[in-house]
C-alpha positions as CSV (number, residue, x, y, z in Angstrom):
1,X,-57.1,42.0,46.3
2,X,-60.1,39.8,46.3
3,X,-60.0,39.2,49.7
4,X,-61.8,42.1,50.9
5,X,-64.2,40.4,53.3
6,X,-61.4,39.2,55.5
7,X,-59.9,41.5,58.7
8,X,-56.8,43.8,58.1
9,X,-55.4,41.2,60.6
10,X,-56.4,37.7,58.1
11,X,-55.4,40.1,55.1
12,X,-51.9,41.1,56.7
13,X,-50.7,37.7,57.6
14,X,-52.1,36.5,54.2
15,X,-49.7,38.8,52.6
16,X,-46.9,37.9,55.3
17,X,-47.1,34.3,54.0
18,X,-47.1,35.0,50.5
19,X,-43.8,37.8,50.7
20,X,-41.8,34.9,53.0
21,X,-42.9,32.0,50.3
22,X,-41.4,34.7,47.1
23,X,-38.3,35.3,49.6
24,X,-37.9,31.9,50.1
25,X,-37.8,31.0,46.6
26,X,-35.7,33.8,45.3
27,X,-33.2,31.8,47.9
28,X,-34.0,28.9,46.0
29,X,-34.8,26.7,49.4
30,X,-37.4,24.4,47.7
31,X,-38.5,22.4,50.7
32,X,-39.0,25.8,52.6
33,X,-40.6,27.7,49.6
34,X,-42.8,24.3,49.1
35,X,-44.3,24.2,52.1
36,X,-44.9,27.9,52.5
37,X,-46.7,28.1,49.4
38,X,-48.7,24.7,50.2
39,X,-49.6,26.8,53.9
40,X,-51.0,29.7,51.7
41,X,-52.6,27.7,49.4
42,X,-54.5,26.0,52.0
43,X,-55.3,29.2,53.8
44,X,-56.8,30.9,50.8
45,X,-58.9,27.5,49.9
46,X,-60.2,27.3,53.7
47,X,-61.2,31.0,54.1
48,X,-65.0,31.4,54.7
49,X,-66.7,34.6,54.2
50,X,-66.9,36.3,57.8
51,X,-69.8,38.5,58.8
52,X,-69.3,42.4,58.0
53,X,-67.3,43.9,61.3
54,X,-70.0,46.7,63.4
55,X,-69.1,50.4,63.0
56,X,-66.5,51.8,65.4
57,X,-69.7,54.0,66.5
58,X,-72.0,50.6,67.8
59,X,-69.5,49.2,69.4
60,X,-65.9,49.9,71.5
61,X,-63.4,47.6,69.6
62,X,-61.7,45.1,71.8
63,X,-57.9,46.5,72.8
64,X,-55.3,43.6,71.7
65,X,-51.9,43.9,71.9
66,X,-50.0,44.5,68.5
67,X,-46.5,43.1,69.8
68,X,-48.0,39.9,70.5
69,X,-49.8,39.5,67.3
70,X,-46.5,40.7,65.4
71,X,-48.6,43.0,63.8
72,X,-46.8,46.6,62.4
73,X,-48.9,49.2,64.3
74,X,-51.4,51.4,61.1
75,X,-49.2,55.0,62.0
76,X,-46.3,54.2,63.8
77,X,-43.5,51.7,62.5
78,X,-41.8,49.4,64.5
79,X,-38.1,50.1,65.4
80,X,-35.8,48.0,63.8
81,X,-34.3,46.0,66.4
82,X,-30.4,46.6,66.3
83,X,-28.2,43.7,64.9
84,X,-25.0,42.6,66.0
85,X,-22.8,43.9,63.3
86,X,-21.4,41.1,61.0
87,X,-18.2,40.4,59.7
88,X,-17.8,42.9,57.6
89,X,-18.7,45.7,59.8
90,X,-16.2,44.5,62.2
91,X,-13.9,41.8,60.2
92,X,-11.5,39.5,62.6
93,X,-8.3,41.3,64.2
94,X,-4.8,40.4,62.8
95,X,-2.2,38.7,64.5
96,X,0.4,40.5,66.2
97,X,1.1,43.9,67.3
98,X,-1.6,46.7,66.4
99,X,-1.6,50.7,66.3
100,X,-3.4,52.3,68.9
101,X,-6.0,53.9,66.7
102,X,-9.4,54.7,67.8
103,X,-12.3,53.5,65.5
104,X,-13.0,55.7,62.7
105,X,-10.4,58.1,63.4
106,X,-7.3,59.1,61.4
107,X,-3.9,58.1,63.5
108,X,-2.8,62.0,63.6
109,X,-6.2,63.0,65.4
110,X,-5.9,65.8,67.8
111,X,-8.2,64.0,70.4
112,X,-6.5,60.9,70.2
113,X,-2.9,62.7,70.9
114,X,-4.9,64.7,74.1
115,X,-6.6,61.6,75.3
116,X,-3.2,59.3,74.7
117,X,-1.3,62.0,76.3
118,X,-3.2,62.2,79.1
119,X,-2.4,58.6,79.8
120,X,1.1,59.1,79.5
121,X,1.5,61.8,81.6
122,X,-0.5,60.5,84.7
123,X,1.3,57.3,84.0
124,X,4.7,58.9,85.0
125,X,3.4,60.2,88.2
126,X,4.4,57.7,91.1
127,X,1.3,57.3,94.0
128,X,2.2,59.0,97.9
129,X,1.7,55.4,99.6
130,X,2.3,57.6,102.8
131,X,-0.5,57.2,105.6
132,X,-2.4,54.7,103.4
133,X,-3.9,52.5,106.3
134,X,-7.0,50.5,106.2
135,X,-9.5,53.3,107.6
136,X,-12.2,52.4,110.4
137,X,-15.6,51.1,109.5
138,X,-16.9,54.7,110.8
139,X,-15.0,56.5,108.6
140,X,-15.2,54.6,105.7
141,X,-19.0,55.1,105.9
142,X,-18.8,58.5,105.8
143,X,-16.5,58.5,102.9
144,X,-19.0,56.3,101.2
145,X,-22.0,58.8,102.2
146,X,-19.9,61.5,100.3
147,X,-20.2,59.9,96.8
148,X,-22.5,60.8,94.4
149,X,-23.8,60.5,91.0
150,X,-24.3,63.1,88.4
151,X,-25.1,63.4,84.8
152,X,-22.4,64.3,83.5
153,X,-20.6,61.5,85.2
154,X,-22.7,59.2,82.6
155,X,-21.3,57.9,79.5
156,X,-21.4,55.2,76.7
157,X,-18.0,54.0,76.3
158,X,-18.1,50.8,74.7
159,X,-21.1,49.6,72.3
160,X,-22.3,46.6,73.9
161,X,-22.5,45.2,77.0
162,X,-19.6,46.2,79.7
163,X,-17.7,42.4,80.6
164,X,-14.5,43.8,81.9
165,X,-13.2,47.8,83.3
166,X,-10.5,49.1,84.6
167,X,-9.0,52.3,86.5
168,X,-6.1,54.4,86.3
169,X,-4.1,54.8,89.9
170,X,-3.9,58.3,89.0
171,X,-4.8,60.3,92.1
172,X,-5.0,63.3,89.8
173,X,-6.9,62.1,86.8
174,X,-9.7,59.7,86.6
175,X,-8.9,57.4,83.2
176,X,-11.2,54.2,83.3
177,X,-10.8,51.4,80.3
178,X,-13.7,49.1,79.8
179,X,-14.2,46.2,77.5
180,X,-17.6,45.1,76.1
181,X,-18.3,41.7,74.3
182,X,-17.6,42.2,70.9
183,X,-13.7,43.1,71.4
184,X,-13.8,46.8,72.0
185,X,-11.8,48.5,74.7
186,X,-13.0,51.6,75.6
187,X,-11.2,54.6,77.2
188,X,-12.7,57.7,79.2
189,X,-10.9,60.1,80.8
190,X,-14.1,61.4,83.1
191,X,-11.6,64.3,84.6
192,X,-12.1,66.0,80.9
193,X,-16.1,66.7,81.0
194,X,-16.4,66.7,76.8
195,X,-17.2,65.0,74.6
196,X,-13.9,63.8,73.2
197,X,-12.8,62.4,76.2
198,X,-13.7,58.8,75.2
199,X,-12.4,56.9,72.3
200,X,-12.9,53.3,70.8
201,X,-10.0,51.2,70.3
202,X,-10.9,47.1,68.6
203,X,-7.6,44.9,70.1
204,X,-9.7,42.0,70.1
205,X,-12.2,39.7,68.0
206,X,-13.8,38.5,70.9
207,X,-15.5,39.3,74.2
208,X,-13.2,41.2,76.6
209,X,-13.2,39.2,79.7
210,X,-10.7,40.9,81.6
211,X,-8.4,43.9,82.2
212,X,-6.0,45.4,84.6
213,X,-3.2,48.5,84.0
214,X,0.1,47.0,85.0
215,X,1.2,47.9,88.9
216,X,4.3,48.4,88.4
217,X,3.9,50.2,84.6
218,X,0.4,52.1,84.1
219,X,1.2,53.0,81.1
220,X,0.6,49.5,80.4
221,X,-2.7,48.0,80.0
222,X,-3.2,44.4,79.5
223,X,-7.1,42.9,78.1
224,X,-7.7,39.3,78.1
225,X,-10.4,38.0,75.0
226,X,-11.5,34.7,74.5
227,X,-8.3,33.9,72.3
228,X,-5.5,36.4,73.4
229,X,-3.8,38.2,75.9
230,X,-3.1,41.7,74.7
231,X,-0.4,45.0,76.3
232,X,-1.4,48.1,75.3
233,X,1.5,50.3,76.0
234,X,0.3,53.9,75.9
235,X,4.4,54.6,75.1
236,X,4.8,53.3,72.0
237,X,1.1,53.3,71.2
238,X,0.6,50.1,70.4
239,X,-1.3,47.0,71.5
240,X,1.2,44.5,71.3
241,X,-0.1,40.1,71.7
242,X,1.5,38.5,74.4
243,X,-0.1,35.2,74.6
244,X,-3.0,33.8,71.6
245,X,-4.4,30.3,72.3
246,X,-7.9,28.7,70.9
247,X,-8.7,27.3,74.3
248,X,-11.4,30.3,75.5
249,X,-9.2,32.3,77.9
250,X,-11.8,33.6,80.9
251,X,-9.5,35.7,83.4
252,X,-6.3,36.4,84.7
253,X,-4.2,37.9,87.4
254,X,-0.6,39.0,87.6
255,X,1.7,36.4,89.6
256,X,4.5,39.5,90.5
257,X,4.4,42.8,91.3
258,X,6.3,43.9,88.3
259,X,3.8,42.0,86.0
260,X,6.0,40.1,83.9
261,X,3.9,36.9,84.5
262,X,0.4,36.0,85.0
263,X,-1.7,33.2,85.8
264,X,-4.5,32.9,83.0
265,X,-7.8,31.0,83.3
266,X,-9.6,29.6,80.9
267,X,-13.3,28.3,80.2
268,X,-12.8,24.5,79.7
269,X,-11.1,24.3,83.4
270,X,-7.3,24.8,82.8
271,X,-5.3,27.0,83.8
272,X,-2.1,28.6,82.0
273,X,0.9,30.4,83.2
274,X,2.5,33.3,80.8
275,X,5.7,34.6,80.6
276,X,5.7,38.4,78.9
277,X,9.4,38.3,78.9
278,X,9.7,35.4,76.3
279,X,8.6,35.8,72.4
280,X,6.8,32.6,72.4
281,X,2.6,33.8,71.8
282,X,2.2,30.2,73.8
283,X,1.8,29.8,77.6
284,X,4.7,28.5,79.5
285,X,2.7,25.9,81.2
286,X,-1.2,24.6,80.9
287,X,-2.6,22.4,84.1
288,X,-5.5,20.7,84.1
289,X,-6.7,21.8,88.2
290,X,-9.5,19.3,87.5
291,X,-12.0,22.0,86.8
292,X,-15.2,21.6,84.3
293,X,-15.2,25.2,83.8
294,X,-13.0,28.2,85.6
295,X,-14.5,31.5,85.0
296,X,-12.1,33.5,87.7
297,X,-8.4,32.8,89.1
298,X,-7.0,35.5,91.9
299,X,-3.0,36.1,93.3
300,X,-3.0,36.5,96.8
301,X,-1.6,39.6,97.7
302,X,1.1,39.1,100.2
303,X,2.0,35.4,99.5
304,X,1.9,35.4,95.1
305,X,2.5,32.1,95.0
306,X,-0.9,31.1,96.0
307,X,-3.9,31.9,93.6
308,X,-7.5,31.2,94.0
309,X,-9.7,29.3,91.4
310,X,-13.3,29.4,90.8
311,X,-15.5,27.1,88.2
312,X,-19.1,25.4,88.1
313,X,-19.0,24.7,91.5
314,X,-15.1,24.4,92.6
315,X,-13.5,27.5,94.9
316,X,-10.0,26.3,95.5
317,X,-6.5,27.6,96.5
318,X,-3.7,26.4,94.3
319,X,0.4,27.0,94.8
320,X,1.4,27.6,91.2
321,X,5.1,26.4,92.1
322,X,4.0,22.8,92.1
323,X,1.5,23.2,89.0
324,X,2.2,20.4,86.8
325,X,0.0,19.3,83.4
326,X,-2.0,16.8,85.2
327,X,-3.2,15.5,88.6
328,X,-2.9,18.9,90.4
329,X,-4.1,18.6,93.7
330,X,-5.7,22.1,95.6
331,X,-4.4,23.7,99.1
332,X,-7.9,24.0,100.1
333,X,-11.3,24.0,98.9
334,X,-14.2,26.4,99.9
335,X,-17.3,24.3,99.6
336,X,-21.2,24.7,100.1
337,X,-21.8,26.1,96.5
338,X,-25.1,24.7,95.7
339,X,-24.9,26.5,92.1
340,X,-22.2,28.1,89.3
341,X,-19.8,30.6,91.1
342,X,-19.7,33.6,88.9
343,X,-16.6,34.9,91.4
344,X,-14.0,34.9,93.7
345,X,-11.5,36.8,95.2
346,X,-9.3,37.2,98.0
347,X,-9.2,40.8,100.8
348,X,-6.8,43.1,99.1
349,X,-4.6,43.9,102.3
350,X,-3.6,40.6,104.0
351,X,-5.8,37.7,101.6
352,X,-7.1,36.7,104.8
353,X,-10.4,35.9,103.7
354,X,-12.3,35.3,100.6
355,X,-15.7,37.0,98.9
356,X,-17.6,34.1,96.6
357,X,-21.0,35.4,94.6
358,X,-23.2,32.2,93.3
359,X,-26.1,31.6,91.2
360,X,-28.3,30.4,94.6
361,X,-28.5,33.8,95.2
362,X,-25.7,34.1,98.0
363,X,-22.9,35.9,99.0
364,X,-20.4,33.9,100.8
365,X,-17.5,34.9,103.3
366,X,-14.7,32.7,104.0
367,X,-12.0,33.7,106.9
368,X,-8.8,31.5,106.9
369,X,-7.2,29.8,109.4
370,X,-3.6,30.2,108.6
371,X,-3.1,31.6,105.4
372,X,1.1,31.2,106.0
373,X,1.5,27.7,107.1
374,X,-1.8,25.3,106.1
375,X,-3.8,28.1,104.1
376,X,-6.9,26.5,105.4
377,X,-10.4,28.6,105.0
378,X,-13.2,27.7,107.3
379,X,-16.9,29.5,106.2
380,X,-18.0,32.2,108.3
381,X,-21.3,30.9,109.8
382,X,-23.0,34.1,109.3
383,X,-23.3,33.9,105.2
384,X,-25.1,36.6,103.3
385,X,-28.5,35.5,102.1
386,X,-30.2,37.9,99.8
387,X,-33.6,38.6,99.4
388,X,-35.2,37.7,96.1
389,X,-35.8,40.9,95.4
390,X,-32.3,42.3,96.0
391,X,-30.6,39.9,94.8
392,X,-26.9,40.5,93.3
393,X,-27.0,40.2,89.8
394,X,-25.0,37.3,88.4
395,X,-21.2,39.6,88.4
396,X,-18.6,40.2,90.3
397,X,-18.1,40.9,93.9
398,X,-15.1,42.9,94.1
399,X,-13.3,44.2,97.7
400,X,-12.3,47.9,97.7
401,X,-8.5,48.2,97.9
402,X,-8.6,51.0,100.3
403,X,-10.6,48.4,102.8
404,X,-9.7,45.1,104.0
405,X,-13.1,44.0,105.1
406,X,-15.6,45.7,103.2
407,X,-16.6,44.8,99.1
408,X,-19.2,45.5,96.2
409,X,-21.6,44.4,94.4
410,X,-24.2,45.1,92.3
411,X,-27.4,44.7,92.7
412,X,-31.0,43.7,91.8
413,X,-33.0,45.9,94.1
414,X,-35.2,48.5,92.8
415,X,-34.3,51.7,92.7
416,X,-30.7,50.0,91.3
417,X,-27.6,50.2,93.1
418,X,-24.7,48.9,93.9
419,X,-24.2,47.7,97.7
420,X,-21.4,47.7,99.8
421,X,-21.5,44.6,102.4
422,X,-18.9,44.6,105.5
423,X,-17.1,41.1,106.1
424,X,-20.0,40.6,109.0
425,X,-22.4,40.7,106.5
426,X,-23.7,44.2,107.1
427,X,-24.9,46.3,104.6
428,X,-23.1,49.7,104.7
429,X,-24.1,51.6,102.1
430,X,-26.2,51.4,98.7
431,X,-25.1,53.6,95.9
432,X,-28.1,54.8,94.5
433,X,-29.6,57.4,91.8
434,X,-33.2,57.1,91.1
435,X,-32.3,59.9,88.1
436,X,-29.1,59.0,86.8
437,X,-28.8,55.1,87.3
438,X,-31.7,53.4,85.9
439,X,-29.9,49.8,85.3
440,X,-28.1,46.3,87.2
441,X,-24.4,47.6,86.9
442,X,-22.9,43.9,87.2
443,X,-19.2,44.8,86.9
444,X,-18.0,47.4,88.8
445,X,-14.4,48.9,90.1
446,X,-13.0,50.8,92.9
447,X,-10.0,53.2,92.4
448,X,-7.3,52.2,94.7
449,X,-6.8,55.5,96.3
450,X,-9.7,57.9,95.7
451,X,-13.1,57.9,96.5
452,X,-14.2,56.6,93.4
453,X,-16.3,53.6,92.2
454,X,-17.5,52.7,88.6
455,X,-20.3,50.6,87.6
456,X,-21.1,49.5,84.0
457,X,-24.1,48.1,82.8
458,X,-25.6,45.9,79.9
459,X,-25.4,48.5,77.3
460,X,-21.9,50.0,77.8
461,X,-22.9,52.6,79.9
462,X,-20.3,53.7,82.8
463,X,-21.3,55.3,85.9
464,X,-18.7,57.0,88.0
465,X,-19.4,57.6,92.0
């Protein structure tokens, strides 16, 4: 090339400059293709003649690292780093209702009509609420002692990273739905063991923030994106749009037991409430709570008219009967967040107290006073401080249904897990595989019923305790 006395390192990023400088001109970006070409230029004109490199015999050649000299290694190639896909791989998602096809899959697909089925069928089933207390701490240990991790218990379900899941009540059949960030809601049935017991379905455009299966309908399941509120009804297989807005919904949570409305949250600080039984795709009502940003909102469960509102810094109780479009005014407020609250959610049984994860690495408990008359929440002086190396990863912390004073989270800590803290602040129990789970499982769910827990990770991988 006649530049044989320079390195293979001076002669690779020569021919670097030179391929970007053609690129860029074949674009036809003149200041860019200018000032490339003025940068080779110069480098060619400055280039002394170096002094003949020793033998590899003389003398042990200096180890330097390839990656950091963005150098292609002589025999091995680099792996391509994998791309988001664009928009024509995955082109926006019409308005309006949509067939309940997997990705790449004809509609008449025999493991689409099993997997479908299955949903049906276990839908249909109604739960034995009989002897369904809140078992002692003893107990519950040992229950939690019992739950274990296999490989075959492991599986990619969605594509990208896991934002939002779900789980069948079933007590027969374990169905979980998760929803990954670039609008794909996946479905595993884990009680098949093959391979087809997972399928793609792409409702959404956007990032699926959250999801729940209706309580009073499981055949219904209802995913929240950035831009729209979406039923999948398992019946008529179809995801049908209930609500489509261009304010960045965040999360929601169903303000009846038979699900007909819900209060929705969204990023800029509002919150909205929806109405399924009307035809309008716009919310009933949108209040501004005074929020900069609210990532979570959370019904109480006895007393629905109350709902629970975290943001930036703001944890505060609300009574949606008095929301109005402006100067809303909260219940209470659960102060002594020093960073962003990722979470926050109220004990499943009575709502009696109130689980908070934060960005200053804590875990905060907050017992009310009287959640009937004042609904005022005092912190529990003994909050949970983390060490930095077991941090909880920035997620959720989530209470298990089947326990009123113990909840989830995942966690930091090597070898990863995902911890189970008592009200107190104990730590119970660490859900751990140092051959199965290798990763942070940030969002994670608890079947109402069954000893069973899910955790998904960064790369849409569910694991199922």
């Amino acid at each position: 090339d006649g530049y044989s006395h320079l390195s293979a390192y001076e002669r690779k990023r020569l021919k670097n400059i030179t391929e970007n400088a053609k690129f860029f001109a074949a674009l036809k970006l003149h200041e860019v293709s200018a000032r490339l070409n003025q940068i080779a230029t110069k480098r060619q004109s400055q280039v002394a003649k170096r002094r003949k490199p020793k033998k590899v015999e003389d003398e042990t050649a200096r180890r330097r690292s390839m990656r950091l000299l963005r150098v292609e290694p002589l025999d091995i190639p680099l792996l391509e780093t994998p791309a988001r896909p664009g928009a024509e791989e995955y082109p926006q998602v019409p308005v309006g209702p949509l067939p309940m096809v997997p990705e790449d899959q004809a509609e008449d697909s025999k493991w689409t009509e099993a997997l479908l089925g299955t949903w049906m069928r276990i839908s249909e089933l109604k739960a034995d609420d009989a002897d369904r207390g809140t078992p002692d701490i003893k107990r519950y240990q040992e229950s939690l002692s019992s739950m274990v991790l296999s490989e075959e218990n492991i599986r990619k379900v969605v594509k990208a990273r896991v934002c939002s899941m779900a789980i069948h009540p079933s007590e027969s059949t374990i169905l979980v739905a998760a929803g990954d960030k670039w609008g794909h809601v996946g479905l595993w049935n884990v009680s098949c063991r093959s391979e087809e017991g997972a399928h793609i379905f792409i409702p959404h455009s956007f990032q699926v923030n959250c999801m729940h299966f209706s309580p009073c309908n499981p055949a219904h399941l209802l995913s929240l994106s950035n831009d729209t509120l979406r039923c999948g009804d398992v019946t008529r297989a179809v995801f049908d749009e209930i609500c489509r807005s261009e304010e960045n919904f965040s999360s929601f949570d169903f303000l009846e037991e038979n699900a007909s409305t819900a209060i929705v949250g969204h990023w800029d600080g509002d919150v909205a409430v929806v109405d399924r039984r009307t035809p309008e795709m716009s919310p009933e009502l949108s209040a501004d709570i005074g929020f900069r940003r609210t990532r979570t909102v959370h019904v109480h469960p006895v007393n629905k008219q109350y709902f629970l509102a975290a943001g930036s810094l703001d944890v505060c109780v609300f009574d949606v009967r008095y929301l109005k479009a402006k100067g809303n005014k909260p219940l209470s407020s659960l102060t002594g967040h020093t960073k962003s609250v990722a979470s926050a959610y109220f004990s499943p049984v009575t709502g009696s107290r109130v689980v908070t994860v934060c960005a200053d690495d804590k875990l905060r408990i907050f017992n009310s006073k009287n959640i009937q008359i004042l609904l005022i929440f005092k912190k529990q002086s003994n909050k949970i401080k983390t060490h930095k190396n077991s941090q909880p990863k920035p997620g959720w912390a989530i209470w298990d249904p089947k326990q009123e004073h113990c909840f989830l989270v995942g966690s930091m800590a090597q070898p990863r897990q995902i911890q189970v803290f008592q009200d107190t602040g104990k730590l119970l129990h660490s859900f751990c595989n140092v051959d199965c789970l290798g990763s942070v499982c940030s969002i994670n769910v608890v079947h109402p019923s069954q000893n069973v827990l899910v955790g998904g990770n960064s790369s849409g991988r569910l694991h199922v305790f």
